[in-house]
N, C-alpha and C positions, 0 to 999 in steps of 0.2 A: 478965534470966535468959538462961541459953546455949542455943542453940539448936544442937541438935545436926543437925538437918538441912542448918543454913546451913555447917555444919566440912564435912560431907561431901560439902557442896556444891562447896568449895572444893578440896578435897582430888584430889575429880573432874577437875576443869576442871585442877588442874595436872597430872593424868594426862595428859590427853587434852593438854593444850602440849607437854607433854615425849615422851611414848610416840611421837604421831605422827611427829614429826621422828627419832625413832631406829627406829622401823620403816621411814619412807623411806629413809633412810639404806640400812638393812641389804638394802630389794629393791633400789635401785641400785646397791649392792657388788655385783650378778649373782653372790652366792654360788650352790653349788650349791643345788638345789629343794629337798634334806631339810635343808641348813642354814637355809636362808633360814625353812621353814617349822618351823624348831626353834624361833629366835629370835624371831618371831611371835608362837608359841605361850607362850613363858616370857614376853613382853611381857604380854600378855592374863591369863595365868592367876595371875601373880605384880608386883601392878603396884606401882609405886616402885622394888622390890629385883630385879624382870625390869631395870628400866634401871641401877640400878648394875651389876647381876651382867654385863650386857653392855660397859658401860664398860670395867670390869675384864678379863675374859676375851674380848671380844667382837672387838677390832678389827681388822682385817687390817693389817699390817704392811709384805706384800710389793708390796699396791696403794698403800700409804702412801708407799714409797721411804723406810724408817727408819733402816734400815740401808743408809747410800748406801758405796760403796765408792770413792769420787773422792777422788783424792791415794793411793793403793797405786800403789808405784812397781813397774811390771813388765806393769801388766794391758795396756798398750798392745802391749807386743810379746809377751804371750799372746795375744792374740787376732789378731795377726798369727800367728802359728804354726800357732795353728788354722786361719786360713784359709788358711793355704797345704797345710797338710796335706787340707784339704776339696778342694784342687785335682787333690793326687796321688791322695788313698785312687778307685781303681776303674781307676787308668788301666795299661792292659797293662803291665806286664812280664815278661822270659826264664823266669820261676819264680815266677809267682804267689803269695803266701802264701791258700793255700786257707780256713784258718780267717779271716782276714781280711775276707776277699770275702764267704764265707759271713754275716756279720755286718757287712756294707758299710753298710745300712742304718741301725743302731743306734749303729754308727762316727760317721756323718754325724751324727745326730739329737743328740748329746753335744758332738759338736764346735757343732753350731748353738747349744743351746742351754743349753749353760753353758761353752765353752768349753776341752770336754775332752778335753786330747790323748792320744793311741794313743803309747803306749810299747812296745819289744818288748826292748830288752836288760834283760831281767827272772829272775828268779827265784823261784818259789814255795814257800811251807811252811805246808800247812795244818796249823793248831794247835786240837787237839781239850784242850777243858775250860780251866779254868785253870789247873791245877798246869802245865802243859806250858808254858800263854801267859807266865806270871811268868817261867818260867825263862827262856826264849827270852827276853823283855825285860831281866830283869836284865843278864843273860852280855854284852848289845848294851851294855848303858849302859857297863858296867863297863870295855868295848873303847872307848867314846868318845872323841876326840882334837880332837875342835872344838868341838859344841855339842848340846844336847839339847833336845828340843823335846817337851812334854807338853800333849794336851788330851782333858779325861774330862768325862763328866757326872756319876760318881760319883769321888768321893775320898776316901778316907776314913783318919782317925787311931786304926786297928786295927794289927793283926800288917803287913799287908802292907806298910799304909802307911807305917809305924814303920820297917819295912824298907828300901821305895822312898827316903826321906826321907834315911835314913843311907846310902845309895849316894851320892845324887846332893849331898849335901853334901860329900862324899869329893870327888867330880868336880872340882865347885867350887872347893875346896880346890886341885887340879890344876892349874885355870886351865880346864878346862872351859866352856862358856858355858851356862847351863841358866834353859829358861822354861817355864813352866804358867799355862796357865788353866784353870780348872777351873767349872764351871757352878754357879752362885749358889743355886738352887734343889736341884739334882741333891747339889750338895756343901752341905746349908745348917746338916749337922752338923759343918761344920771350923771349928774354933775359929780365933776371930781372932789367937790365940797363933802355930798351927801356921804362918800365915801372915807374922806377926813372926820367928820363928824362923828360916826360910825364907829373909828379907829380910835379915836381918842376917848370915847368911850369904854372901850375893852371888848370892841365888837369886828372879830377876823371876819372881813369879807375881800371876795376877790373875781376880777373880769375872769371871764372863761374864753381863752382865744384873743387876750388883745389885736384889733386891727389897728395901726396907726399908720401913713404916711409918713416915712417914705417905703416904710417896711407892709405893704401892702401886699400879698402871696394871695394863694389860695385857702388860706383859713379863714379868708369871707366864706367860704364855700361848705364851709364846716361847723356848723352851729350846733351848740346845745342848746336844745328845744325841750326838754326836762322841768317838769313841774311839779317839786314834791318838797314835801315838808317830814322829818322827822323828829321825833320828841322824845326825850329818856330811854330813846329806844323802842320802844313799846306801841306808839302811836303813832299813826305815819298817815299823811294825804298824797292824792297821786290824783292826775285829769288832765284839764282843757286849761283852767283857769289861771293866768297870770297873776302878777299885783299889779293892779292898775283899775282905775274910776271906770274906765268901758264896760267891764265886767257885772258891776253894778246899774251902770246908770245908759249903756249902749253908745251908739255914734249918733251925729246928726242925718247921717246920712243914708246910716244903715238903720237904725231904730234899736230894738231890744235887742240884747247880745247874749244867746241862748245856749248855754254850757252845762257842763257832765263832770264832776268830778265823784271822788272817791273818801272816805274817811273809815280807817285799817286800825282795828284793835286786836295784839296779838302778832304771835311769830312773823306773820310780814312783814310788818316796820324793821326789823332787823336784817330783812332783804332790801329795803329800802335801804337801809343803811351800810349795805356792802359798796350799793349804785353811788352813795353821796362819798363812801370813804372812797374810793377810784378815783372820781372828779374832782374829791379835795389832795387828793398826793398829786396831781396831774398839775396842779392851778399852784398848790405851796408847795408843798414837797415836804409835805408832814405826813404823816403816820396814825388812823385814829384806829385804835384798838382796846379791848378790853371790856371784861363783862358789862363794865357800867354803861359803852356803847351795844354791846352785842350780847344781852340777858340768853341767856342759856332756854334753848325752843323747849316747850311745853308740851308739844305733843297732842295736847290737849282734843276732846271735841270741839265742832267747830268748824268754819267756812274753807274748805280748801283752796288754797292760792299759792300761784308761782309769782312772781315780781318778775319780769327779765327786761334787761338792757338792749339796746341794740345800737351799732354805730363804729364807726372810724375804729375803736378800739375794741375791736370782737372781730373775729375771724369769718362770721356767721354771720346772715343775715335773718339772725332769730324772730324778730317779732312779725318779719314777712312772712318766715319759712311754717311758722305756728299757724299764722293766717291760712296759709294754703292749705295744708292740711285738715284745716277743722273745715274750711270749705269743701273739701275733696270728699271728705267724710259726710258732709251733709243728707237728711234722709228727708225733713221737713220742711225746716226754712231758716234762711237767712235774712238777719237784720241789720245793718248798716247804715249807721249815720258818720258823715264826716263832711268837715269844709271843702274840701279839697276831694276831687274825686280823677288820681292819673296813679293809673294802676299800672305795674310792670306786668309785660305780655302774660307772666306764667298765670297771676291772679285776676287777669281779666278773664284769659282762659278758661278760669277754675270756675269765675259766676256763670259767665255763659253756657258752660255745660251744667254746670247744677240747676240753672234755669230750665237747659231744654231737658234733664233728667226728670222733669216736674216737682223738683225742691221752688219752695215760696219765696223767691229771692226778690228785698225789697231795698230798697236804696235813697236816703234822704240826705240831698244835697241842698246848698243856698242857692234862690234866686240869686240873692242881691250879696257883694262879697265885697270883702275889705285888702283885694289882691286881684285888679284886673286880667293880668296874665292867668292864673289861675285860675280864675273863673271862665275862661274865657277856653281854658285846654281843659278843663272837667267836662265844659258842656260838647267837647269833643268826643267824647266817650259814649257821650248818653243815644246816640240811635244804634251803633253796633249793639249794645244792650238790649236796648228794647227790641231789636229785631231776633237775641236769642231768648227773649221771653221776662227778662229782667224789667220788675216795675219802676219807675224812678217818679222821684215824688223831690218838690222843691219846696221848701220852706218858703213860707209868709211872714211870719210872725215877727219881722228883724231879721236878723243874720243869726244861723244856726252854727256853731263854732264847736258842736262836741264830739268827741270821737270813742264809738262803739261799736260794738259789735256784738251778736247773738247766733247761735247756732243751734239749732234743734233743743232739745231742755234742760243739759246742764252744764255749756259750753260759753262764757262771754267773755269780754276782755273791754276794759277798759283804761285809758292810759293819754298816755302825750302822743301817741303815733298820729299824723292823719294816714290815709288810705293813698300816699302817692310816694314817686319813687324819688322822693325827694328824705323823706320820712325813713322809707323803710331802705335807701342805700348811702346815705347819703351823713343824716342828722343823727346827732346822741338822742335818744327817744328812752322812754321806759311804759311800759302794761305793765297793767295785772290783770292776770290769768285764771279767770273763777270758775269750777266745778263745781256748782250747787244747783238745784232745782231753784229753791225760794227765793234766791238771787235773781234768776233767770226770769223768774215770773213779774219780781218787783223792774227789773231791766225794760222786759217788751210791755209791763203797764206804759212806762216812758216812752219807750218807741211809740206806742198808739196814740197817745199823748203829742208829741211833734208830729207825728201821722194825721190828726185834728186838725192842725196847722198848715199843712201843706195841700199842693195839687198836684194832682198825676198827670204826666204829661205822657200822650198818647202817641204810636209811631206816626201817624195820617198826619196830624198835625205839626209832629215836631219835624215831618219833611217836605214842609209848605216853607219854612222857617227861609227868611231871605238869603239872597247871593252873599252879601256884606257880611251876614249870619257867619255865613257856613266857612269865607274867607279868614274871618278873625278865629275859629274855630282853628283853620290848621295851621294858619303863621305861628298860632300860640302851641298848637300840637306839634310842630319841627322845635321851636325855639325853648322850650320848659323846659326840657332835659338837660342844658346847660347854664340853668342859673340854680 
C-alpha cells in the first residue's frame, strides 16, 4: 500500500538538497538586502517552483562575466584614451571650460568606470514625442552615404516599421551598409519572415539574447533596452523611443504616448558607435572598425557629452553610480521624469536627503502605465518621498514614457535608462551625459511643459489612499525585484 507520508517524506528532503544550496548561493551573490531577502522568501513560500523560478529569472550575469567582451578590436586603445583623458580633465588651462569643471567629478567617475569619453565637438536636438524622432531619423538615414547602424528593444512590423524597412532597403540597394539588432524578447512579435526579407536583401540584422524553448535560462532576464541609431559615424540618435505605431499614434488605453529622445551631431555618434560595435561582436561575432566607422574626434567647439553604457557587460553600475553622484552634488534642483519610478536604496537615499537639504527635487511619473506591476511598485515609493520633502507629480496627458534628468544648470542626462533597478542592474541601457547651460535650459523648458500636464499629489491626501491601494502597493514592492 503507498504510503503517502514516506512521498512527502521524500519530497522534503529533496527540498531541503536543493533549496539550501541555492539560498547559499544567492547570500553569497551579496546581492542587495531586499534582493537577497526577496529570493529567500520565494525559496520558502514556494518550494520546488521558488528554485526553478530563480534558475530562470534569478542569476546574476554581470558577477558571472557572460557577456565577456575579449576579442572587440578597439577596446585597448579606448581605454587608453580614457586614461589619458583622466590625466588632462582638471588640469589649468588659459580658459577653463566652466561647465566641464563644474562636472569634473562625474567626468572622472564615467571615464573610470565604463570607459566614457567626454566629447565637445557636438551638437544637440532635443526631440519631443515621436512624430518629431521618426522624422529626424528617417531624413538621417535617407542622407546615409556609408553605413547605418540600428539597435531597439522594440521593433515592430506596423506602419512605422513597414516604413523604416522600405527606406533602408532603398539604402541597401545604394550600396549603403545597414545592420540591426534588435532585442529577442522586446522584438518577439517580428516575424521570422521580416527578418528573411531583410537578409535577402543585403541587410545583417540579428536577435539580441535569443529565448526559445526548450533552452529557456535566465537571459529572459537580461534585455537590451538600447535605443540608438548610428549614421556614417557622425550622427547618431539616443532616447525613449522604439519603432513602433504607439510612439506616434499612443494606446487605446493609455492615450498619447509622451517621449524624449535625442539627435547627436559630432564626436558622440562615435561613442555611440563603440556601444553598437560591442553589441554587434556579442550577437555575430564580427569586428566593426575603422576610420570610416570611427572618424577621427574633432575636438572642436561644441556640446560636451559622454555617451556611457551600462549592463551585464561592464563591471560598474555606471549610469546609476553617475546618477548618484550628480544628486549628491545637487545645490538647486532636481528634475526627473521617468515611467517607472523603483529606485535602488542608495538613490532613494540620495533624493530624499537633497530634498530635506532644501534642493527642488521634482519628480514626474504616469498615472496610467502600460506595466501593471510597475506601476503599481513605483507608486510604492511615492509617500516615503513625499514625507522627505520630494514633489511628485503624475502625468495626465497619456502615458509619459521618457526618461530624464536635470541637475542644477549644466548637469542632464538623457538616454534608455528608466529610474529603476531593473535599468540600472539589471538591462544593457545607454545616456548621454550633457554639460551645457543652453541644453539645460532648452531640457527644464520640457520639464515645465509635462509639468502643465500633470498634478501634484499631496502627502494628506495620498495617505487617505485605500487598504486594496496600499496592498497592491507592497505585493508589487517584495515581488519587482525578481522579474
Amino acid at each position: 500500500m503507498f504510503d503517502l507520508s514516506h512521498f512527502w517524506g521524500w519530497i522534503y528532503m529533496l527540498f531541503l538538497i536543493t533549496a539550501i544550496p541555492v539560498a547559499l548561493m544567492i547570500i553569497l551573490e551579496k546581492r542587495s538586502p531586499f534582493k537577497t531577502a526577496a529570493w529567500l522568501m520565494v525559496l520558502i513560500l514556494v518550494p520546488i517552483f521558488g528554485i526553478l523560478f530563480f534558475v530562470v529569472f534569478g542569476q546574476e550575469y554581470r558577477k558571472t562575466k557572460k557577456f565577456s567582451r575579449k576579442g572587440l578590436k578597439g577596446l585597448n586603445k579606448l581605454r587608453t584614451l580614457a586614461s589619458e583623458q583622466l590625466r588632462e580633465i582638471g588640469k589649468t588651462h588659459p580658459e577653463p571650460d566652466h561647465e566641464i569643471l563644474a562636472n569634473e567629478n562625474i567626468i572622472k567617475l564615467l571615464l573610470n568606470n565604463s570607459n566614457t569619453l567626454l566629447t565637445t565637438g557636438n551638437q544637440v536636438e532635443l526631440l519631443k514625442d515621436g512624430e518629431k524622432t521618426f522624422e529626424a531619423i528617417f531624413t538621417e538615414i535617407e542622407a546615409a552615404r556609408h553605413h547605418i547602424h540600428l539597435e531597439y528593444y522594440i521593433f515592430s512590423d506596423d506602419k512605422i516599421g513597414s516604413r523604416l524597412k522600405e527606406i533602408l532597403v532603398r539604402k541597401r540597394a545604394q550600396g549603403v551598409e545597414v545592420r540591426i539588432i534588435v532585442d529577442d524578447v522586446g522584438s518577439w512579435d517580428l516575424r521570422k519572415k521580416y527578418f528573411a526579407d531583410l537578409r535577402v536583401k543585403g541587410i545583417e540584422i540579428f536577435p539580441f539574447m535569443e529565448v526559445r524553448f526548450p533552452r529557456l535560462t535566465s537571459r529572459v532576464n537580461y534585455r537590451n533596452h538600447r535605443k540608438i541609431v548610428i549614421i556614417d559615424g557622425k550622427i547618431g540618435f539616443i532616447g525613449g523611443i522604439n519603432i513602433a505605431d504607439r510612439y506616434v499614434e499612443g494606446m487605446p488605453k493609455l492615450g498619447h504616448w509622451r517621449d524624449t529622445h535625442l539627435q547627436l551631431k559630432g564626436d558622440a555618434a562615435a561613442c555611440l558607435q563603440v556601444i553598437f560595435a560591442a553589441d554587434w561582436y556579442f550577437v555575430s561575432h564580427k569586428n566593426i572598425y575603422g576610420y570610416r566607422y570611427f572618424p577621427k574626434f574633432t575636438e572642436a567647439a561644441g556640446t560636451p557629452i559622454q555617451i556611457s553604457a551600462s549592463g551585464p557587460d561592464y563591471n560598474w553600475e555606471a549610469i546609476a553610480q553617475a546618477f548618484f553622484v550628480a544628486i549628491s552634488n545637487a545645490r538647486k534642483k532636481i528634475y526627473l521624469v521617468t515611467p517607472y519610478l523603483m529606485p535602488p536604496q542608495a538613490l532613494l537615499t540620495a533624493l530624499q536627503t537633497a530634498a530635506l537639504s532644501n534642493v527642488d527635487v521634482r519628480i514626474i511619473i504616469p498615472e496610467k502605465s502600460d506595466a501593471r506591476l510597475s506601476k503599481w511598485c513605483s507608486f510604492s515609493y511615492v509617500e516615503q518621498l513625499l514625507e522627505a520633502g520630494v514633489r511628485i507629480y503624475f502625468y495626465q496627458n497619456g502615458f509619459i514614457h521618457s526618461k530624464y534628468i536635470l541637475v542644477d544648470d549644466s548637469f542632464s542626462s538623457v538616454g534608455t535608462s528608466n529610474f529603476d533597478f531593473r535599468s540600472f542592474e539589471t538591462n544593457f541601457e545607454a545616456n548621454a551625459f550633457i554639460y551645457n547651460r543652453a541644453f539645460s535650459k532648452k531640457l527644464q523648458a520640457h520639464f515645465m511643459d509635462d509639468l502643465q500636464n500633470s498634478r501634484e499629489i499631496e502627502l494628506p491626501q495620498w495617505q487617505q489612499r485605500s487598504t486594496l491601494f496600499k496592498v497592491r502597493e507592497s505585493l508589487a514592492h517584495i515581488v519587482s525585484p525578481m522579474f
